[in-house]
VMD Tcl script that draws the C-alpha trace (Angstrom):
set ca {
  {-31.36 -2.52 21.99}
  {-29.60 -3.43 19.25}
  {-27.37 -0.84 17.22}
  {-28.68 0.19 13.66}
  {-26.96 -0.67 11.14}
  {-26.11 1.28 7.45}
  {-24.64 -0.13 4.14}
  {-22.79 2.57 1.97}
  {-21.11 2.02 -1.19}
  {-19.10 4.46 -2.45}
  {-18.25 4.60 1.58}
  {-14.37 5.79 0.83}
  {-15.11 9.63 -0.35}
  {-17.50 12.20 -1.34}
  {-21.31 12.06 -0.16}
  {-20.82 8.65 0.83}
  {-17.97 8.86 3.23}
  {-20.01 12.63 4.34}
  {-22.97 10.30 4.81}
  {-20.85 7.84 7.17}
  {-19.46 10.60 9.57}
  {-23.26 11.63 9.75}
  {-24.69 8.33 10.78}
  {-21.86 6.92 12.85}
  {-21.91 10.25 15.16}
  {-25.93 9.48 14.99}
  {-25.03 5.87 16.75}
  {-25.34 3.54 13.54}
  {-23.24 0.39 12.97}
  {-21.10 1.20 9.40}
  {-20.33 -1.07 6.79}
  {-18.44 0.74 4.18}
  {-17.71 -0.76 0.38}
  {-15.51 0.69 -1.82}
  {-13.50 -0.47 -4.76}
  {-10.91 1.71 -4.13}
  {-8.89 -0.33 -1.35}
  {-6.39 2.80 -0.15}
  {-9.06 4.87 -0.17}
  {-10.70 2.32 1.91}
  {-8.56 2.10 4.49}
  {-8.27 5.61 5.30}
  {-11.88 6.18 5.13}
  {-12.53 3.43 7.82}
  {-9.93 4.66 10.19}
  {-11.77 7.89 10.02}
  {-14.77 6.24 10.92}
  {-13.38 4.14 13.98}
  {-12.83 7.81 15.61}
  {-15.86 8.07 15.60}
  {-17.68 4.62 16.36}
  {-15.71 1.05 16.66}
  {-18.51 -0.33 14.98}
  {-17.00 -0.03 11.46}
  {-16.22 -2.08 8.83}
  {-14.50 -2.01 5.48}
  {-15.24 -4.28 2.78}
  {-13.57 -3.63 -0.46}
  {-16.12 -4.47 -3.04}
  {-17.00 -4.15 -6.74}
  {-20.41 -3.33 -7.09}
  {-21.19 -3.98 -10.27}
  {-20.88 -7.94 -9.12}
  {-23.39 -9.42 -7.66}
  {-21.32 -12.45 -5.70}
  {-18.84 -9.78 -4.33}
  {-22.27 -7.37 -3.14}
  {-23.85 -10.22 -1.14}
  {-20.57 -11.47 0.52}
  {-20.00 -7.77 1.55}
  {-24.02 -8.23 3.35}
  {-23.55 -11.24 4.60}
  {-19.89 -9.94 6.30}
  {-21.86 -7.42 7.38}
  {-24.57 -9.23 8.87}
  {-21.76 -11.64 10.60}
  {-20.23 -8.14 12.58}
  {-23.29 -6.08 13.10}
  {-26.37 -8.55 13.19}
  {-28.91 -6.75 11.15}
  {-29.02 -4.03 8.03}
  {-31.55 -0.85 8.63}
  {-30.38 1.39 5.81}
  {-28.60 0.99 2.81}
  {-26.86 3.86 0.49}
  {-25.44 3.07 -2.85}
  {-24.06 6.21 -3.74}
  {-21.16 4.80 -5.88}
  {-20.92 6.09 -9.09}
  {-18.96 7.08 -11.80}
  {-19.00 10.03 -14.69}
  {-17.31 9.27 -18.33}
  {-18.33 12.29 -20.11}
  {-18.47 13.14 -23.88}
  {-21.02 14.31 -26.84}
  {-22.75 11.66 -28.13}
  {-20.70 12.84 -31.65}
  {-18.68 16.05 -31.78}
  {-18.35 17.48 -35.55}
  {-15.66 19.54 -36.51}
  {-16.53 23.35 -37.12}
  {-15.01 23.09 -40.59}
  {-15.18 19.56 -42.38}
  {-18.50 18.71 -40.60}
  {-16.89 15.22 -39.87}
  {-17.71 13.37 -36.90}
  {-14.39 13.40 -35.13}
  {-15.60 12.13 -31.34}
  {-18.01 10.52 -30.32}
  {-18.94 9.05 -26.81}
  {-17.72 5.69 -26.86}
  {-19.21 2.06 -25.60}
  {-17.51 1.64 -22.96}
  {-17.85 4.83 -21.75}
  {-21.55 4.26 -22.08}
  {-21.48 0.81 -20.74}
  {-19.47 1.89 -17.86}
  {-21.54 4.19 -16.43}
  {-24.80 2.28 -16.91}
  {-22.82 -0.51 -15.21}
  {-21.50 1.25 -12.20}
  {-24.76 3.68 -11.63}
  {-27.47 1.18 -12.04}
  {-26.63 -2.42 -12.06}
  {-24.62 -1.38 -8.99}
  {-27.36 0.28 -7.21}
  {-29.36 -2.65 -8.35}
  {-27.67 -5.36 -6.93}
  {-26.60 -3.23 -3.64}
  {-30.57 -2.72 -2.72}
  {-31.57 -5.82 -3.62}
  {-28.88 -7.69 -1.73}
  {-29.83 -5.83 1.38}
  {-33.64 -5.76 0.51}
  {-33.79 -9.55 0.41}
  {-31.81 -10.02 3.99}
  {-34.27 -7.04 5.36}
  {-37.21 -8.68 4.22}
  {-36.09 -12.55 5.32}
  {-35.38 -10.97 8.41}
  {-37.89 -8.81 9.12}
  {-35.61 -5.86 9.67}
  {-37.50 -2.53 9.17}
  {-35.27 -0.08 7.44}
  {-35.02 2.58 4.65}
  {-33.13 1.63 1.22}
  {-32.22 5.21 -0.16}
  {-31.61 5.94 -4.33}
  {-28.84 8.53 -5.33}
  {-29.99 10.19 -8.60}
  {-28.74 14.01 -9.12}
  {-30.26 16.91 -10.56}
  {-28.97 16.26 -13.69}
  {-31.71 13.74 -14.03}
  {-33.12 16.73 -16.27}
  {-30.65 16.43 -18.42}
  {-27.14 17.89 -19.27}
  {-25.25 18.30 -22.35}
  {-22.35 15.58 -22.17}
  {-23.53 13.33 -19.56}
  {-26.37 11.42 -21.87}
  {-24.75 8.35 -19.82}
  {-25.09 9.72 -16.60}
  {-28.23 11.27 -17.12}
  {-29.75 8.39 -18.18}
  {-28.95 6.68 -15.29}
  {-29.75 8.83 -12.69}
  {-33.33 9.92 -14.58}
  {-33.95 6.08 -14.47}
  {-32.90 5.95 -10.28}
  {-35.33 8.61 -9.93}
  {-38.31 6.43 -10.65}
  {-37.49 3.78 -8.35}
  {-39.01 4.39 -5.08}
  {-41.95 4.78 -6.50}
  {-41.66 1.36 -8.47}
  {-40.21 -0.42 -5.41}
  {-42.58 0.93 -2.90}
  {-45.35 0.37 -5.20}
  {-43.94 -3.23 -5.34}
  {-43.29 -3.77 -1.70}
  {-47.42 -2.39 -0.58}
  {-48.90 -4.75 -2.71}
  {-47.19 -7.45 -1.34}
  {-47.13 -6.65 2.04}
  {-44.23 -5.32 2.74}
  {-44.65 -1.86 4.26}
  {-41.58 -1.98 6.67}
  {-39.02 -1.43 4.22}
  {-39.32 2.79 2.65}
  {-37.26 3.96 -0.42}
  {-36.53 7.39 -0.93}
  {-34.39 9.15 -2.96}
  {-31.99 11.71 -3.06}
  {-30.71 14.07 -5.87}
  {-28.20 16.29 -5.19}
  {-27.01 19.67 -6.96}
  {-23.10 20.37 -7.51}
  {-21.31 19.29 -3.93}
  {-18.09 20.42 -3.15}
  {-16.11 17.04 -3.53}
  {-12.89 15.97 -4.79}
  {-14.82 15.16 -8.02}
  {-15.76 18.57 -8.67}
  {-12.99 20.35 -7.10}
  {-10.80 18.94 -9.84}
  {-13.03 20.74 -12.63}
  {-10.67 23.83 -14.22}
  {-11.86 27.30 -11.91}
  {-12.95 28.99 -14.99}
  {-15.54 25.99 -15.38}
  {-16.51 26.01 -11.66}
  {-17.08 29.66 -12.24}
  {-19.56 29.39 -14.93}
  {-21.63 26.40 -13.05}
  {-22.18 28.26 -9.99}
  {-23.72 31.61 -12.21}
  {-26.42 29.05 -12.53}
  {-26.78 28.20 -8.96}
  {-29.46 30.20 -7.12}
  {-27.58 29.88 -3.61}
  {-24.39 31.37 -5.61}
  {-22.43 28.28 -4.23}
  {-21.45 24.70 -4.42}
  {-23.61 22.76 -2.21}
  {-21.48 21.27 1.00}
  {-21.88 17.55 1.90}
  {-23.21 18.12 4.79}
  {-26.05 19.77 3.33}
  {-26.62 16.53 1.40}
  {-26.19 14.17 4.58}
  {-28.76 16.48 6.89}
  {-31.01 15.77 4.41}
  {-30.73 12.16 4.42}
  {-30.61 11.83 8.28}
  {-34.09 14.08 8.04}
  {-35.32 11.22 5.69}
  {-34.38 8.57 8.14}
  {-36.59 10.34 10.93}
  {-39.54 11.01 9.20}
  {-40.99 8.10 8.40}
  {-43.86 9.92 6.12}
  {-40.95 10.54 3.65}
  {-41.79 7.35 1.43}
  {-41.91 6.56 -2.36}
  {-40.59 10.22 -3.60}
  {-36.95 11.70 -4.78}
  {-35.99 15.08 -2.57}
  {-34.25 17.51 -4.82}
  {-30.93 19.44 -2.89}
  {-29.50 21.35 -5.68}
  {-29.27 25.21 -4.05}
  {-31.49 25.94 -7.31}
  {-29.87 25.05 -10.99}
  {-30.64 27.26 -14.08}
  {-30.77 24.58 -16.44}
  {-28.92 25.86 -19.96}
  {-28.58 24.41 -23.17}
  {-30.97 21.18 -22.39}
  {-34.13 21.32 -25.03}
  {-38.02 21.24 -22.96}
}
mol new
graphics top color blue
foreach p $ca { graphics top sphere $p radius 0.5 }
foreach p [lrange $ca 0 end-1] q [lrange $ca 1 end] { graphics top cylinder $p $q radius 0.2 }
display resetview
């Protein structure tokens, strides 16, 4: 039998790497992207303890030329793609405009390329990651699971009206996609999506401790979630195949603040 074989982008830290150490001690073939090339190379020589069947690929998602060379070098080593995660993302935060207390000027305000950035990275990314794979899956008849990483700030936070907007907008995808795939036959293929809480990665570690302090009063679990309490859930998505069409919420509970309903 043939080994399985996952995709990750965003393979070189955080959930993504997490979600590599998960599925490689699971058995599965690993093809990691990353467009951080140091990063890169430790993060596969991590992996090869764990399986030989790893490879690195440094790649810019947000191009689509540079995404399907990545599948297709893939394809070349491994023979076949099962599962694909694009968790690569990035966060450019800012108030849409800030005013100052006393003139009432505007005197920030989130910029276009911080906007454009994180639209580009977060969706057209994910985008042309799933739909890379999805095409070689579906040419190839390769049953398999394309997952969508949205976060629980989805909802909304004040700040992140980039972010949020991209993530809200991942959230609806398996439902489009599946919807898409049924009516044309393809029911091989699931997409399901995933949207964690505040992990403990490098990303959040580097937030000020007075500011960690004050996000996890608003945590239920009265912690930062653990990345292995993101990748247990994904591996549970990849053995129940009724999971289908939906986004899973792993956020420990969030008491959302300042946000208008």
């Amino acid at each position: 039998m043939q080994t399985p074989g996952i995709i990750i982008s965003g393979g070189a830290s955080g959930i993504g790497f997490a979600a590599a150490e998960k599925f490689a001690s699971m058995g599965f073939s690993i093809t990691l992207l990353d467009f951080d090339a140091e990063a890169l190379t430790k993060a596969e020589k991590k992996i090869a303890q764990l399986t030989p069947n790893v490879l690195a690929v440094q790649c810019d998602v947000t191009q689509e030329q540079a995404v399907s060379d990545a599948m297709d070098q893939s394809i070349e080593r491994f023979g076949q793609i099962n599962a694909v995660l694009p968790s690569a993302g990035i966060i450019r935060d800012a108030f849409f405009v800030k005013v100052d207390r006393d003139s009432r000027k505007v005197r920030q305000r989130m910029s276009h390329s911080q906007f454009a950035d994180v639209v580009n990275v977060n969706l057209n990314g994910t985008f042309n990651t799933l739909q890379q794979a999805a095409v070689r899956m579906i040419e190839n008849s390769w049953a398999g699971l394309l997952y969508v990483v949205s976060s629980i700030n989805q909802m909304g936070q004040l700040g992140q009206l980039n972010y949020c907007s991209t993530k809200h907008a991942l959230a609806l995808w398996p439902k489009i996609l599946v919807g898409e795939f049924h009516q044309q036959g393809i029911d091989n293929i699931r997409v399901v999506g995933v949207s964690p809480g505040y992990v403990n990665t490098p990303i959040l570690q580097a937030i000020k401790p007075q500011i960690q302090q004050a996000i996890v009063k608003d945590i239920a679990l009265g912690r930062f979630l653990e990345t292995d309490e993101i990748t247990s859930t994904l591996w549970h998505i990849w053995e129940n195949q009724a999971i289908n069409a939906t986004t899973i919420e792993v956020s420990g509970g969030i008491v959302q603040k300042g946000v208008c309903k």
